[in-house]
N, C-alpha and C positions, 0 to 999 in steps of 0.2 A: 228351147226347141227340142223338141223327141223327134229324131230319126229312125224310119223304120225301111227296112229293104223293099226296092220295088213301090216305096212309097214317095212321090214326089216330095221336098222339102216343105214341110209344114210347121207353122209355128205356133205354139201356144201362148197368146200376147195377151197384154193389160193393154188395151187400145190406147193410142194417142201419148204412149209413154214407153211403150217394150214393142218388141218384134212385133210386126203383125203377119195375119194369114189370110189366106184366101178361104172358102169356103174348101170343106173337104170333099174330092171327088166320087163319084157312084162307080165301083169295081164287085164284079159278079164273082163270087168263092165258087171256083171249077170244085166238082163235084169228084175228081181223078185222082188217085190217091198216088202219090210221089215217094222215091225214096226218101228227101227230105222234106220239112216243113215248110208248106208254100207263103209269102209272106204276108205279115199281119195285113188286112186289104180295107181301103178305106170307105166309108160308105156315107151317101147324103142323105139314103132312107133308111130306116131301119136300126138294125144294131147290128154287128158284127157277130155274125154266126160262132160255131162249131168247126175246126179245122180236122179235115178229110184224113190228119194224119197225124201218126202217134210214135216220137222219136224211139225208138228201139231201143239206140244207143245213145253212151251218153253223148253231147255236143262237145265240140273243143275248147270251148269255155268252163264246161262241169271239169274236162277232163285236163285243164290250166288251174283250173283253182284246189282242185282234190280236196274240197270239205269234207271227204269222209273221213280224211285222214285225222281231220281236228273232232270228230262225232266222238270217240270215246270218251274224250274229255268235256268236252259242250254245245250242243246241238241250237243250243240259242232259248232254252227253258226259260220262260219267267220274263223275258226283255219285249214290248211292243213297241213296233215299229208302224209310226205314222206315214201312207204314202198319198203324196197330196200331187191331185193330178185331175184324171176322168172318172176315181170313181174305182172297186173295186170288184167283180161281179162273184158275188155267191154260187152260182150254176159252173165255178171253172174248180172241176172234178179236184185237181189237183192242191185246191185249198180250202178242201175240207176239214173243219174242224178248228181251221187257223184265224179267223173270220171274225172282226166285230162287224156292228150295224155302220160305225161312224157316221160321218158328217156332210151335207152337201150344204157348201157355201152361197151355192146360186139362187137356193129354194129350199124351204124347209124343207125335211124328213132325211132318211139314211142315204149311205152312198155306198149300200151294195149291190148296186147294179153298174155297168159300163157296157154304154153301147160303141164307143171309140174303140174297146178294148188294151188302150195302151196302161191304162192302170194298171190291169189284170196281171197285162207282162213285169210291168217292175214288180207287183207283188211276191209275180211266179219266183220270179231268179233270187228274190230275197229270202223268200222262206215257203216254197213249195214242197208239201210232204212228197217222201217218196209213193209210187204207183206201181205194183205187179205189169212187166212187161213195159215200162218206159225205161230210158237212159237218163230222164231229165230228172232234177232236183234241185230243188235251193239250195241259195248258202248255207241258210239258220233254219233249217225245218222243223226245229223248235217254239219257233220266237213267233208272235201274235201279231197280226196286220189290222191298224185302224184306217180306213180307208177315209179319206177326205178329199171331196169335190168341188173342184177349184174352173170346171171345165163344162160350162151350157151348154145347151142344144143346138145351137151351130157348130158348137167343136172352137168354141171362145173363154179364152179367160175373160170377166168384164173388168174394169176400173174396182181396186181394193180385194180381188176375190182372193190374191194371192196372200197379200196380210191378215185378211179373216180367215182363208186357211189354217196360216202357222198360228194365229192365234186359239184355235178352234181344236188343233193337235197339242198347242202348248197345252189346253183345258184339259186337255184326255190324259195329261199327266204319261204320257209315253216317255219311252228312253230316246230312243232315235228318231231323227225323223229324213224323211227322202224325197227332195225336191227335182225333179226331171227338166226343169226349162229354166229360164230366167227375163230379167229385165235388163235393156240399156242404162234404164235412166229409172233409179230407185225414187219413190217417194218415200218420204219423213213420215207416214204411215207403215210402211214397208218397212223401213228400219227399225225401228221401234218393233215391232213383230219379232224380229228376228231377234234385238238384243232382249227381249223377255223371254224369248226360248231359251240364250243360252243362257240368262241369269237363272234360269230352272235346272239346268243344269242336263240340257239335252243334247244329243250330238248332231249337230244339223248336217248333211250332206246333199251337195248339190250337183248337177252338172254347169260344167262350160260351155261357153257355146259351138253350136252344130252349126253357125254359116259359115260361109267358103270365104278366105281369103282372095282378093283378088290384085292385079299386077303391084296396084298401087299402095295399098293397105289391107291390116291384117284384121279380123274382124273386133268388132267392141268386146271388151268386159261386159259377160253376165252377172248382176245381181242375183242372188245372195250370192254365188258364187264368189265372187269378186271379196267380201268379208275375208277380213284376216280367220276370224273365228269359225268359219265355214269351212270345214274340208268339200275341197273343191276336187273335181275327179272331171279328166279325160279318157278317152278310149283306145286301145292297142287291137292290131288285128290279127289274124292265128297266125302272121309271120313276126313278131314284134312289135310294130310298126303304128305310129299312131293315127290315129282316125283322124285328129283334128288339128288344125294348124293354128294353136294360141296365141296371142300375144303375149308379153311380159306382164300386163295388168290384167290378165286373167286370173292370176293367181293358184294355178298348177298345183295340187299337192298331192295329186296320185292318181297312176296308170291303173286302168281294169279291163278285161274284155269288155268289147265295146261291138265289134261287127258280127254280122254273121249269128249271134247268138240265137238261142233260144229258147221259147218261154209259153205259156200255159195258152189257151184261148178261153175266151170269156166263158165259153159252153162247154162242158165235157170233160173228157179226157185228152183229147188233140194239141196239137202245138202248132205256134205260128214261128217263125223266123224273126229278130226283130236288130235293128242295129241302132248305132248313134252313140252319146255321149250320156245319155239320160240309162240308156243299158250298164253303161260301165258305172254310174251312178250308184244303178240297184247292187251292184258287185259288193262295194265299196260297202253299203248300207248291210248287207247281210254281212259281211265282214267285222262291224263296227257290232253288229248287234251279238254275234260270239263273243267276243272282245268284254262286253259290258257282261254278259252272262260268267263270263268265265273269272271274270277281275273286277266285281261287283264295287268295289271298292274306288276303283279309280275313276275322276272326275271326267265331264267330256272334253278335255281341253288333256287332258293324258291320253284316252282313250283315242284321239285323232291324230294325238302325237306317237305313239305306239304304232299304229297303222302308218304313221313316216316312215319311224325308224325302222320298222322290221321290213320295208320293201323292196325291191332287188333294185340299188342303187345304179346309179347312172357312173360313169368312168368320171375320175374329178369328182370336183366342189359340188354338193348337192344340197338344198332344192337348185334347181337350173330350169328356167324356161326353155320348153315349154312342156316338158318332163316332169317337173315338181322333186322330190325324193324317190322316183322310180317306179316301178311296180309292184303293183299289192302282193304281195306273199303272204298268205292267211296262212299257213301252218306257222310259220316262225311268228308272226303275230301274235300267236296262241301261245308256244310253247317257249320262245326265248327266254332266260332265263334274263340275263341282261342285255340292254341295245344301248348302245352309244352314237352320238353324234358324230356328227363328218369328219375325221380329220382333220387338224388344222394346219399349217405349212411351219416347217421347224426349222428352226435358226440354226445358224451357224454354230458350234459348241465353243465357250468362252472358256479362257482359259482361267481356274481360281486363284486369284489373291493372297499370296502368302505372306505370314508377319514378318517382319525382318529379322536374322537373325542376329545374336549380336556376334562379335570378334570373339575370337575363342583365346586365351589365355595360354599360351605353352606352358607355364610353370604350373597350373593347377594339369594340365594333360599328364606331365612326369608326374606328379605327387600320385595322381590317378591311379596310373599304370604303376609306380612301388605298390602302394598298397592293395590294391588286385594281384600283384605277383606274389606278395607276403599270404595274402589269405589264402593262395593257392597254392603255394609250399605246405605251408602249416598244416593242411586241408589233405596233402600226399601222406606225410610224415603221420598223419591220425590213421589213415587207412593202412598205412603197410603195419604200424604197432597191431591194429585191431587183425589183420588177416595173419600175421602172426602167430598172434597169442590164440587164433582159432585154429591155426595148422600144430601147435604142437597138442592141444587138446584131441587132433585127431591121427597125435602121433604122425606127423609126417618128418620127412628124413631130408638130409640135408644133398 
């Protein structure tokens, strides 16, 4: 599921098997132009316009994660990142030049167009170049977006679109890849997807799930999420605090801004608002993709553990549901030189074992002690002769 503000809970499902949705509802883009970005709006005709407004400043998600602070060392050059979703649209100003054709799984030909526009968004926060006069920018505004459409004309995943997805990104030979929803109930199609992406040796990232807990129970495990091998990502909001209420089989491994953010519109230069767990996702995915640029070297199964270790751990034993290893810290990520695991609880200190000693002999202790007193006489008696026989050389008196 993608959550987005002001946008009722809608889910992007594999019918008859993962969440489902209802159709998406018809909201009019006020033409008013706002201190901030009004929020991504959904639509049953049409596509999703151009947003009336253009963040100035940065958001408090750019201004949490401070990529600029990791830009001198690596911007995300050289790394492509699969975003498998609605679809990527070419006409959103701000991801110019970043842009393959990629893949639409629903229908042949490309997927750079999105009229949902929530592609565009995860695109945006992963690797949107900077723009004279915005605050906004991606993580990796280096790093190259293949866009893959997993997401029909109703605003529907169908049955398998989500495994011909990953499999259709696995093809594009990408580093990373960034999955915004998921499934309750994974197919042996689906699985298989994913374990040949990571036998390629890709970083898969996904979100948890966006439904509400309710008195009785807490919501299902999202597939792929749920994969041990999947870094899975929940959301924080600009007080700390997390957007979603896991279970323990969700499999938690890292906090990102997740509410309130913000991110490119399909059209232009404008920005929409966007929230959920699919947001803290793209955090995560631009994070992984400096990561891979900067430490070419390391596999993705280092590269996801990296983004553990280096995150602002939780008090205590970590990972800890429904927290995971804490929140993402992309500067330390980059620049640590060493990261170690959690502490582990230490023992009592033991006292060591000494040999026995044996009985000590009195008669060898006297003989001991003569012959150390003998060598210590003898030892006087050389030195007063030698200081001596040097004081009369220098004439000294009596």
């Amino acid at each position: 599921m993608l959550l987005l503000p002001g946008v009722t809970a809608t889910v992007l499902p594999v019918p008859a098997h993962a969440a489902t949705a209802g159709a998406v509802e018809e909201q009019v883009l006020s033409a008013r132009v706002t201190a901030e970005p009004p929020p991504l709006p959904k639509v049953t005709k049409g596509c999703v316009g151009p947003s009336p407004t253009v963040a100035e400043t940065a958001p408090w998600a750019v201004r949490r994660m401070v990529p600029s602070a990791v830009w001198p060392l690596t911007k995300g050059d050289g790394v492509v990142v699969a975003v498998v979703d609605s679809g990527v649209s070419a006409g959103a100003t701000g991801l110019s030049g970043a842009l393959r054709s990629g893949t639409d799984v629903t229908r042949s030909g490309p997927a750079d167009r999105d009229c949902v526009g929530r592609g565009t968004a995860l695109a945006g926060i992963v690797a949107a170049r900077p723009i004279t006069g915005s605050g906004f920018v991606g993580v990796a505004p280096g790093a190259t977006i293949v866009p893959i459409r997993v997401v029909n004309g109703k605003g529907e995943v169908p049955d398998g679109a989500l495994a011909a997805g990953i499999r259709a990104a696995t093809a594009a030979k990408v580093d990373v890849i960034l999955i915004g929803f998921g499934t309750e109930t994974p197919t042996a199609e689906l699985r298989r997807a994913v374990r040949e992406a990571i036998s390629r040796d890709i970083v898969l990232v996904a979100s948890i799930s966006a439904e509400k807990a309710t008195d009785t129970q807490s919501p299902a495990p999202w597939y792929p999420a749920s994969d041990p091998d999947v870094l899975a990502v929940g959301g924080f909001d600009i007080s700390g605090v997390p957007t979603e209420q896991a279970s323990p089989g969700a499999g938690v491994d890292l906090l990102a801004p997740g509410a309130g953010a913000v991110s490119l519109a399909p059209k232009g230069p404008g920005h929409y608002s966007v929230t959920g767990p699919a947001v803290a996702a793209a955090h995560a995915a631009g994070a992984a993709a400096l990561v891979r640029a900067y430490y070419p070297n390391l596999s993705q199964a280092e590269v996801r553990h990296r983004l553990e270790l280096a995150a602002e751990h939780p008090i205590g034993a970590w990972p800890v549901s429904p927290v995971g290893y804490g929140t993402l810290d992309l500067y330390k990520a980059i620049t640590a030189v060493e990261l170690r695991e959690a502490t582990l609880p230490t023992r009592a200190p033991v006292a060591p074992v000494l040999p026995a000693v044996p009985p000590i002999d009195s008669r060898n202790v006297i003989a001991a002690v003569v012959a150390v007193g003998a060598i210590g006489l003898a030892g006087i008696a050389y030195l007063s002769m030698v200081t001596v026989r040097w004081g009369r050389r220098r004439r000294w008196r009596a």
